[in-house]
RODO-2510 file (C-alpha; in nm, 4 decimals, decimal comma):
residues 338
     n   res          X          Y          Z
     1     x    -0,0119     0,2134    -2,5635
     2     x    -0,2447    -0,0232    -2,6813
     3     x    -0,5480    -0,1623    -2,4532
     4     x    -0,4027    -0,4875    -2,4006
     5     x    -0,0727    -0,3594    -2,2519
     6     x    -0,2361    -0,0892    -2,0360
     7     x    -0,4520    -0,3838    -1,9078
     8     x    -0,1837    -0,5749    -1,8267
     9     x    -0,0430    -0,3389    -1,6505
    10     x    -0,2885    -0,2164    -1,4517
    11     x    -0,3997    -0,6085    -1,3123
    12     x    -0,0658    -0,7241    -1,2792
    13     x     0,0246    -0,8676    -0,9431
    14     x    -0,3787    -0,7591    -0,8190
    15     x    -0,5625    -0,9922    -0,5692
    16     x    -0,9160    -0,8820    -0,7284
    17     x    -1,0862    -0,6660    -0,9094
    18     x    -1,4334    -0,6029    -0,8767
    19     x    -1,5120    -0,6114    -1,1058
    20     x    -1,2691    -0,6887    -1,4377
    21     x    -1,5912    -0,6442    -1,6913
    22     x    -1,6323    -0,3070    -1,5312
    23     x    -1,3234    -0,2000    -1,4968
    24     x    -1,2296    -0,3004    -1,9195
    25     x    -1,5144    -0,1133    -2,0054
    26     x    -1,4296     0,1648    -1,8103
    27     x    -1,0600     0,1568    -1,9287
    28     x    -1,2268     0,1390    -2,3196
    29     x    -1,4744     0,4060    -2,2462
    30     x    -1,2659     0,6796    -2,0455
    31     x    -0,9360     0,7987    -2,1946
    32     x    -0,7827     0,9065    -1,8082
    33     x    -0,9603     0,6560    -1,5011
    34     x    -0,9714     0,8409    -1,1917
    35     x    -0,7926     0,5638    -0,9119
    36     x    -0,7679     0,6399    -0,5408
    37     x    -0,6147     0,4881    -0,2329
    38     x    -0,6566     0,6277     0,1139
    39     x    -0,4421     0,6084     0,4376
    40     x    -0,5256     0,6903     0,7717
    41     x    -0,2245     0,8820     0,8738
    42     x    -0,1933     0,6114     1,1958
    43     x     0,1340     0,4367     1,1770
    44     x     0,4339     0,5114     1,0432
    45     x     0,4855     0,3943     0,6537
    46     x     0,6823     0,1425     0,6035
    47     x     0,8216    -0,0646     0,2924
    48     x     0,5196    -0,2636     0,2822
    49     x     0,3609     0,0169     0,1091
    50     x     0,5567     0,0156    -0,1890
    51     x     0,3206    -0,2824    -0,2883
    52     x     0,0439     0,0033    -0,3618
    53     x     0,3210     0,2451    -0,4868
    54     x     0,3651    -0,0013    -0,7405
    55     x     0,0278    -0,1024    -0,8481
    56     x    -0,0470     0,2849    -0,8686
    57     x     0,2794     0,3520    -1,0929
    58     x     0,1233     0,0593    -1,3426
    59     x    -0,1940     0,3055    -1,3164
    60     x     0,0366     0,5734    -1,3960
    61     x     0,2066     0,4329    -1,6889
    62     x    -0,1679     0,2847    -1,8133
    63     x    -0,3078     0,6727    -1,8317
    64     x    -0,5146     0,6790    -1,5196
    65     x    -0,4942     0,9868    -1,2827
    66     x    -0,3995     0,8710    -0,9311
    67     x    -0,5172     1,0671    -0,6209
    68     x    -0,3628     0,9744    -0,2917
    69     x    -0,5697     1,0476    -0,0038
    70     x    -0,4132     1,1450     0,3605
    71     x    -0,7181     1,0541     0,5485
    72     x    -0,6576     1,2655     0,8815
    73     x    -0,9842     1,2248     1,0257
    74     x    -0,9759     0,8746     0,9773
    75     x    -0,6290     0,8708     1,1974
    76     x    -0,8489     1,0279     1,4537
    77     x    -1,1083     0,7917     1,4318
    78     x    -0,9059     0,5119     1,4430
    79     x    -0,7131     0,6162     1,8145
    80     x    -0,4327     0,8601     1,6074
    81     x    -0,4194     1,1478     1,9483
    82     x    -0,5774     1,5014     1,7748
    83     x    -0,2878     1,7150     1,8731
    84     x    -0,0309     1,5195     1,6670
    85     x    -0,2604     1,4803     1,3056
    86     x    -0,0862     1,7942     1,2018
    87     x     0,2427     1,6435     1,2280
    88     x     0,1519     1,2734     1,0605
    89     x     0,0059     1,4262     0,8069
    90     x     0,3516     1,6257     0,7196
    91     x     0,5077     1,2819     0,7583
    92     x     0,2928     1,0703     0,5248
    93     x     0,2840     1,3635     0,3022
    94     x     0,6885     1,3791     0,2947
    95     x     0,7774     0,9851     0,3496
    96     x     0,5217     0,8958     0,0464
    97     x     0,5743     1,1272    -0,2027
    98     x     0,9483     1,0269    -0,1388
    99     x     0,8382     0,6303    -0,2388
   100     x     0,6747     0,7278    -0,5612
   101     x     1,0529     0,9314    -0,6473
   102     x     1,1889     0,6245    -0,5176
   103     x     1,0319     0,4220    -0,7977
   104     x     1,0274     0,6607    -1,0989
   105     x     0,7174     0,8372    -1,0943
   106     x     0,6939     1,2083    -1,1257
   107     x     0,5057     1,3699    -0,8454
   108     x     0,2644     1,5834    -1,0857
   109     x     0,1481     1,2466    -1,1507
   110     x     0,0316     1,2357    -0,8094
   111     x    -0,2591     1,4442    -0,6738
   112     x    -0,2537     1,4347    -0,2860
   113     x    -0,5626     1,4954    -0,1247
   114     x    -0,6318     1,5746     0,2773
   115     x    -0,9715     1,4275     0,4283
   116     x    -1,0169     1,7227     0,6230
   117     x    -1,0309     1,9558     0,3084
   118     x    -1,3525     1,8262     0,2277
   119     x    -1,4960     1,6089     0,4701
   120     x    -1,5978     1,8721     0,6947
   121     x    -1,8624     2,0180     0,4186
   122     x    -2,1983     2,0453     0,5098
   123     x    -2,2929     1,8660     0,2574
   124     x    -2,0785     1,5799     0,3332
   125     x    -2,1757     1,5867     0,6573
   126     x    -2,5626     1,5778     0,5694
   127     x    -2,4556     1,2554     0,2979
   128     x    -2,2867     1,0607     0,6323
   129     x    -2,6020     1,1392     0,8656
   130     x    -2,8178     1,0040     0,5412
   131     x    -2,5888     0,7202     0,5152
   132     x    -2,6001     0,6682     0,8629
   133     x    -2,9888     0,5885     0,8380
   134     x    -2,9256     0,2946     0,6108
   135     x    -2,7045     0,0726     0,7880
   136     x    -2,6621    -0,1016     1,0972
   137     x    -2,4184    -0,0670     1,3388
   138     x    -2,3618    -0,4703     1,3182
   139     x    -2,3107    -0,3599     0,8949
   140     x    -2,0357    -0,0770     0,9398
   141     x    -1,8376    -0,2690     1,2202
   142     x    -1,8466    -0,5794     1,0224
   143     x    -1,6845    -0,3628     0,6965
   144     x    -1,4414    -0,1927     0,9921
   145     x    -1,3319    -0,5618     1,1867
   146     x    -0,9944    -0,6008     0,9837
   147     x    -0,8881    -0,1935     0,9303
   148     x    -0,9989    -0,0827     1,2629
   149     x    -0,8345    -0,1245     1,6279
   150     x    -1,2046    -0,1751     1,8180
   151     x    -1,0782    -0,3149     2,1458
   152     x    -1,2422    -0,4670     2,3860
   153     x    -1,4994    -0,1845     2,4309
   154     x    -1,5371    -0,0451     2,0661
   155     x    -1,6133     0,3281     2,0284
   156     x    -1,8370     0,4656     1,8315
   157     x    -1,5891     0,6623     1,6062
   158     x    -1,5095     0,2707     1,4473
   159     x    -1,8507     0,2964     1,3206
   160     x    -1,8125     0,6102     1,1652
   161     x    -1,5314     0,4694     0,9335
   162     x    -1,6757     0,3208     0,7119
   163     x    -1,9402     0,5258     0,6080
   164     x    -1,6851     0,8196     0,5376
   165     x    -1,4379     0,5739     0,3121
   166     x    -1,7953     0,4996     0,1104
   167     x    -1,8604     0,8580     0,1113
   168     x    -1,5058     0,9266     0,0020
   169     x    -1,5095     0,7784    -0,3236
   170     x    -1,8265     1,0210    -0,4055
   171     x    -1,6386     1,3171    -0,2931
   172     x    -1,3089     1,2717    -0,3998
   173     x    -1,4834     1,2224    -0,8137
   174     x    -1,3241     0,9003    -0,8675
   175     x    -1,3833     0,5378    -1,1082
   176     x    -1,2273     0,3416    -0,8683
   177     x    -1,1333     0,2794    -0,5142
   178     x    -0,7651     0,0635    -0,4594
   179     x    -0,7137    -0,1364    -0,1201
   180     x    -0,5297    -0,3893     0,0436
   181     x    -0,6889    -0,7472     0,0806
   182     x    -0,7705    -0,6608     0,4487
   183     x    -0,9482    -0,3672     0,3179
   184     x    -1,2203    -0,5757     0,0954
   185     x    -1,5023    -0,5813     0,3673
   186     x    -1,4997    -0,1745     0,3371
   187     x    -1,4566    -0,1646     0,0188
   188     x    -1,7324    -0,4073    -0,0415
   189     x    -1,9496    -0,1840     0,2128
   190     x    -1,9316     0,1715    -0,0551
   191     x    -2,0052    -0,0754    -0,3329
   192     x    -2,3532    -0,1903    -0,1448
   193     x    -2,4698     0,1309     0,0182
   194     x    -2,3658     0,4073    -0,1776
   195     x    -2,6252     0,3565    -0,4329
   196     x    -2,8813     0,3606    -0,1417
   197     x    -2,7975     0,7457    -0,1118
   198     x    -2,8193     0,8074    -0,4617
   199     x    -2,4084     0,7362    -0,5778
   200     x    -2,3142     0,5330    -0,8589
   201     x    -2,1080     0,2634    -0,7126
   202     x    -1,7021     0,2218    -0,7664
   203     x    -1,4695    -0,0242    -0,8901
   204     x    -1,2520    -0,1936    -0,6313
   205     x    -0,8844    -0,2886    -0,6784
   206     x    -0,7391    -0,4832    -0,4024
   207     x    -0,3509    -0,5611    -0,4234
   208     x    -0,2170    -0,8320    -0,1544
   209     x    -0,0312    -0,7887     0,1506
   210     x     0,3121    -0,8884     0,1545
   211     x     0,4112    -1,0765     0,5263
   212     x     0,6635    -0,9431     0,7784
   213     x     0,9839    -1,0606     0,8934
   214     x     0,9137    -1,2667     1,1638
   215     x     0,6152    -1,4127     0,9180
   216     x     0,2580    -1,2710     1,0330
   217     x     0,1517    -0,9414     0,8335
   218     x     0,4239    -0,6369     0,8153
   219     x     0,2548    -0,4076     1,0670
   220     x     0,3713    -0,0763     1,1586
   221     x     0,3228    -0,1314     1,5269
   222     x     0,5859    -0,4474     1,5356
   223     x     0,9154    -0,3013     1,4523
   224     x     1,0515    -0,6744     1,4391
   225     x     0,8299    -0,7424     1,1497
   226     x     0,8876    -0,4580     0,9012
   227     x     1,1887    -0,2295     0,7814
   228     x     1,0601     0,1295     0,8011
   229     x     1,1428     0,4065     0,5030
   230     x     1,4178     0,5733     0,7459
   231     x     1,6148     0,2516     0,8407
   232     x     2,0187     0,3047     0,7690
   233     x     2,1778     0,0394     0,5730
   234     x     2,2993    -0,1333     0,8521
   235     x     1,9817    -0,1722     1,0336
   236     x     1,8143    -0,2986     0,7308
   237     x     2,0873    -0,5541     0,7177
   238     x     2,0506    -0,7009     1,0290
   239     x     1,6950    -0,6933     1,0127
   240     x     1,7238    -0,8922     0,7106
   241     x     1,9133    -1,1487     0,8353
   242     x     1,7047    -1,2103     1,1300
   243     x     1,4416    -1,2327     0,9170
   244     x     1,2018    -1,5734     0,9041
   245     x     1,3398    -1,7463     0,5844
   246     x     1,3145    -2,1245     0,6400
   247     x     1,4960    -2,2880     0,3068
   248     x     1,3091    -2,4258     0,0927
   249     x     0,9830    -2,2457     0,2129
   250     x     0,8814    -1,9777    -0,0742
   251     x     0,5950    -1,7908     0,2391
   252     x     0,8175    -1,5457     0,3904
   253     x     0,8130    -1,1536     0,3766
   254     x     1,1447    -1,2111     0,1697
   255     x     0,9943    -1,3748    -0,1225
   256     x     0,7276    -1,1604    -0,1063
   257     x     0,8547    -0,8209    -0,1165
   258     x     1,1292    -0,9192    -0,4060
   259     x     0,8134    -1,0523    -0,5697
   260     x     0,5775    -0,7658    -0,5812
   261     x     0,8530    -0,4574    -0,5548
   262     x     1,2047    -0,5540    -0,6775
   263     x     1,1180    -0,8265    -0,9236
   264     x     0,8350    -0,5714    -1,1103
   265     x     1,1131    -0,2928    -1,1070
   266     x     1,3401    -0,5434    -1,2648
   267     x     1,1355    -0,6479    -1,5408
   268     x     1,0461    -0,2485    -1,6304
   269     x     1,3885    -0,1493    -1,6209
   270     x     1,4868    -0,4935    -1,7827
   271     x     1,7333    -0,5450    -1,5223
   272     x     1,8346    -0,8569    -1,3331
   273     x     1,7974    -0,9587    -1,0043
   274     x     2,1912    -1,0170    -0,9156
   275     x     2,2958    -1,2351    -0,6141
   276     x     2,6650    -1,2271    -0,4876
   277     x     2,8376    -1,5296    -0,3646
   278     x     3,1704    -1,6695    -0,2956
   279     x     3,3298    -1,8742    -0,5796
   280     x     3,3021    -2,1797    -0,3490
   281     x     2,9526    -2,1817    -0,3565
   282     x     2,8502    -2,1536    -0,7083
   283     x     3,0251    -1,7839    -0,7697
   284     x     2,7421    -1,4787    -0,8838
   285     x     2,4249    -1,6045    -1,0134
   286     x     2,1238    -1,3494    -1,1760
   287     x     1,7459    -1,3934    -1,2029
   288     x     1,5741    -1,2558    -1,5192
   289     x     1,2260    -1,3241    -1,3315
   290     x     1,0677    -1,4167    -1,0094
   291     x     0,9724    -1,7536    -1,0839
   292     x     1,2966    -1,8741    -1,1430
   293     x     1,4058    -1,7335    -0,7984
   294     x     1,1553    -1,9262    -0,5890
   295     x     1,2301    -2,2332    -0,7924
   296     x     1,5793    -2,2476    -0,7020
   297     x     1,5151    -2,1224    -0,3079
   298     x     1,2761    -2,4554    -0,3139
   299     x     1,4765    -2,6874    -0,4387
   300     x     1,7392    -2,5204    -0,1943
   301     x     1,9739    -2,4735    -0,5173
   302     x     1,9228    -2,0620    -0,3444
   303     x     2,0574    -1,9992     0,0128
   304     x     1,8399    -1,8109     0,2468
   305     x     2,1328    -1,6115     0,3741
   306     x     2,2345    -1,5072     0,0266
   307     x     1,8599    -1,4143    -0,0561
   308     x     1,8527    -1,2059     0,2453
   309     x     2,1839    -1,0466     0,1515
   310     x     2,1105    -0,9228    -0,1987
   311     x     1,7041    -0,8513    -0,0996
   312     x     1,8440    -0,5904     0,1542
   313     x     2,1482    -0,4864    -0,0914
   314     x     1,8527    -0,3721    -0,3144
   315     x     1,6063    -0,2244    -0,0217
   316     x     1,9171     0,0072     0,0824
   317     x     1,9150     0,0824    -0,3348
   318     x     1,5440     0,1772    -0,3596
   319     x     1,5547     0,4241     0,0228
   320     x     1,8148     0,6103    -0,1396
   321     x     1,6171     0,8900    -0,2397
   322     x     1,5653     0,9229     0,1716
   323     x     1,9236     0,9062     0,2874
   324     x     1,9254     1,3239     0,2220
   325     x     1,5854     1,3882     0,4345
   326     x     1,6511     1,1212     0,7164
   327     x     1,7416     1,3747     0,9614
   328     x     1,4398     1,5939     0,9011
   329     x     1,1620     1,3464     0,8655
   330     x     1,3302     1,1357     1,1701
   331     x     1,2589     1,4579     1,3583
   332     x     0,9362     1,4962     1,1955
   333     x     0,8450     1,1748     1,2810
   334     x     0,9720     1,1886     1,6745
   335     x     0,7172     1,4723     1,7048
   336     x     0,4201     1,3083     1,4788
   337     x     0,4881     0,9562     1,6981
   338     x     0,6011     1,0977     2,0262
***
């Protein structure tokens, strides 16, 4: 693959990149990028996360090696109880590497990577207490506001975040750190202070975050707002159609998610996007691309109860690979979120 098809790959359907002259260079320069993502094994995945499970298969396809990080000290730091991190860890472990199958990627693609395997080094430990001397609390809770749940009456383990996600991308030997948009403060934060310890600083990748059903961001606290990885078909149904989808309004989690999923797994497979309908209303009618889609849904040529129809005909497609494991990990996941 030449460079200007690896590049498009890996910046399709980014927020920012910071920065692109960096990250070109790097892409010329290295033959294999090193890209990570972390998650603080808090709550439980849901389908949002197939935005990043895409943007890392385009990293994938474009040669870069992709490590995953299951950041179980950062659960802890962020209110996730000790007893249980065992148990979320098994279940991010499980319910993720069952996305990337979901979306063609072969899991020796995939290095996963537990925070407690090496941030409990002395030497790491010695790094965060240096670290620690160059920033201000007002600094690391600043980078934390938007990733961490500080409450009223903040605890000191918020602070502490940050500086172990800078310290991270040292430790795990990586080019590049990817993130949400929310996560751009932090991510900002290891690109300012790591070279005040010595570290070269990283490349960060931010991909966008897709909104919920009922329209504010798909959290994993709000079961309203998101379908989670171990829904049945019928649940994700309904769901669906009590989703927010005002016609003629392309900002709903609809759009979104058949934007930055569905659509790119369409175009890669060179598939279309297929709606069903009854004869009397215009019969079948199949998308090619996205931007035909929310054309017709604005000029309200596109129902929103046939959108949500055919989005959740295609969710139920791509959890398949889950249907098989839904009794373990729904166990797993009654003892991890008891």
């Amino acid at each position: 693959m030449d460079f200007e098809k690896r590049w498009e790959l890996v910046k399709r359907n980014t927020d920012e990149i910071i920065t692109e002259e960096e990250l070109k260079k790097l892409m010329k320069k290295k033959k294999k990028p090193v890209i990570y993502i972390g998650y603080a094994i808090t709550g439980k995945p849901h389908i949002g996360y197939y935005v990043p499970i895409i943007k890392l298969a385009d990293c994938i396809k474009a040669g870069f090696i992709v490590k995953f990080l299951l950041a179980d000290l950062h659960g802890a730091l962020d209110n996730c109880p000790w007893d249980v991190l065992e148990k979320r860890y098994q279940y991010y472990e499980k319910t993720i590497s069952l996305m990337f199958k979901s979306v063609g990627i072969d899991l020796k693609d995939v290095e996963f990577v537990r925070g407690s395997s090496f941030q409990l080094g002395k030497k790491y430990f010695l790094d965060l207490l240096k670290l620690s001397t160059f920033t201000s609390i007002h600094e690391c809770k600043r980078a934390a506001a938007e990733v961490v749940k500080f409450g009223n009456n903040p605890k000191l383990s918020g602070v502490i975040y940050p500086l172990m996600q800078a310290l991270d991308e040292e430790y795990l030997g990586v080019d590049i750190q990817h993130g949400g948009t929310d996560q751009r403060k932090v991510l900002m934060f290891a690109r300012e202070n790591l070279p005040k310890i010595g570290y070269k600083r990283r490349i960060e990748f931010l991909t966008p975050l897709i909104p919920g059903l009922i329209g504010k961001k798909m959290s994993a606290s709000d079961e309203k707002s998101k379908v989670d990885v171990l829904d049945d078909c019928s649940t994700i149904k309904k769901k669906l159609r009590n989703a927010l989808c005002e016609a003629g309004n392309p900002d709903n989690g609809i759009l979104a998610f058949l934007k930055y999923v569905l659509m790119v797994l369409k175009k890669d497979k060179k598939e279309k996007f297929i709606i069903k309908r009854d004869k009397q209303y215009g019969g079948d009618i199949s998308y090619s691309n996205y931007a035909e889609i929310e054309k017709d849904f604005i000029n309200k040529k596109l129902h929103p109860l046939d959108l949500k129809n055919a989005v959740a005909d295609e969710i139920n497609k791509l959890l398949i690979p889950f249907e098989k494991h839904r009794k373990k990990l729904k166990k797993l996941g009654s003892e991890a979120y008891a």
